[in-house]
N, C-alpha and C positions, 0 to 999 in steps of 0.2 A: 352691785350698786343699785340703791332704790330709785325706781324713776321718781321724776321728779314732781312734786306736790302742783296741783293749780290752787291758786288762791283767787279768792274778785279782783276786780278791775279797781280797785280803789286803792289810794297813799297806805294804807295797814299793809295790803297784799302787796304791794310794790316793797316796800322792805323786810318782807320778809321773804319774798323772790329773790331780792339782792343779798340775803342774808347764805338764804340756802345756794345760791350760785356760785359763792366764796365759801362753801362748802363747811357750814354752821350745820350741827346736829340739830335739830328744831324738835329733838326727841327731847332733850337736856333740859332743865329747869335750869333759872340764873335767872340774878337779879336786874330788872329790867326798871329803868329809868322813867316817870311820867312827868313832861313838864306841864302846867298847868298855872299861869298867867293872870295878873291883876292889876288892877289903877292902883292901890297903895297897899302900905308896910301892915296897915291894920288888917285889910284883906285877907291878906294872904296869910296872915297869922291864924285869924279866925277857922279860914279854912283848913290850916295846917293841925291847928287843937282838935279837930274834928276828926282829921286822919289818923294825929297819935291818938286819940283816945281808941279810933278800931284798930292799934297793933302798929301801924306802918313807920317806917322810917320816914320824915318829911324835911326838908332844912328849908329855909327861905332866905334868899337875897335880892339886891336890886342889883337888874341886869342889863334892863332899859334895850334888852332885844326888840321891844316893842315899844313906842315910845309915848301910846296909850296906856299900853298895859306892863309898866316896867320892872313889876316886881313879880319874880321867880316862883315857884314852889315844886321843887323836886321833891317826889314821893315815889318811894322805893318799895316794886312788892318781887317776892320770887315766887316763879312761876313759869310753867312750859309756855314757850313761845305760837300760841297759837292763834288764827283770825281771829276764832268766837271767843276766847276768853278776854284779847286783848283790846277787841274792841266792847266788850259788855264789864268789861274796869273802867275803860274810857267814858262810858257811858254813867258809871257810879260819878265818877271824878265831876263831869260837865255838872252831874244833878247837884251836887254838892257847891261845888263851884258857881255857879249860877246863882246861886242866894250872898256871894259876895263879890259879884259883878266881873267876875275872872270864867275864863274858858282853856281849853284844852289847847295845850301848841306841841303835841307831838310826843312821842318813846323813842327812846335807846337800849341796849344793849351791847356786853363784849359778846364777840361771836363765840361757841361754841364747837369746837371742831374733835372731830374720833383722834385721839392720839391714845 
């Protein structure tokens, strides 16, 4: 068994801590969920054109998790689960998102485990 990985002290490295401690291969690539938040439907559209035009999977709904920012936009990239890549996509995502008034609320993942 590989010991186990340290990641920073911050919400990226805290799930992915919880990932690998429920015993996720973090070697694995899979498609990894980015949610990414806006005041309205135009929003988040605009910024969804922007994703599918570079390749990604995006859908938008209103979900009013936020009750500023209540429209959705799930964009789907695959890719190994790692801090520095996950957090420098998030960092694409915010720049982009930023020019229509939405910000980053988080990834998911199904775990990946050795079977």
């Amino acid at each position: 068994m590989e010991p186990q990985s340290t990641f920073p002290d911050d919400a990226n490295g805290d799930v992915l801590r919880r990932l690998q401690s429920h015993g996720d291969d973090l070697s694995r690539s899979r498609d990894i969920d980015f949610t990414v938040i806006f005041p309205d439907e135009q929003a988040a559209r605009g910024f969804a054109e922007i994703l599918k035009n570079d390749g990604y999977r995006v859908t938008v709904e209103m979900t009013e998790c936020n009750k500023e920012l209540p429209w959705d936009a799930l964009v789907v990239r695959h890719m190994v689960p790692t801090h520095e890549g996950i957090g420098s996509f998030e960092n694409e995502l915010e720049t982009v998102a930023s020019r229509f008034g939405g910000r980053n609320d988080g990834w998911g993942c199904i775990s990946q485990t050795e079977n």
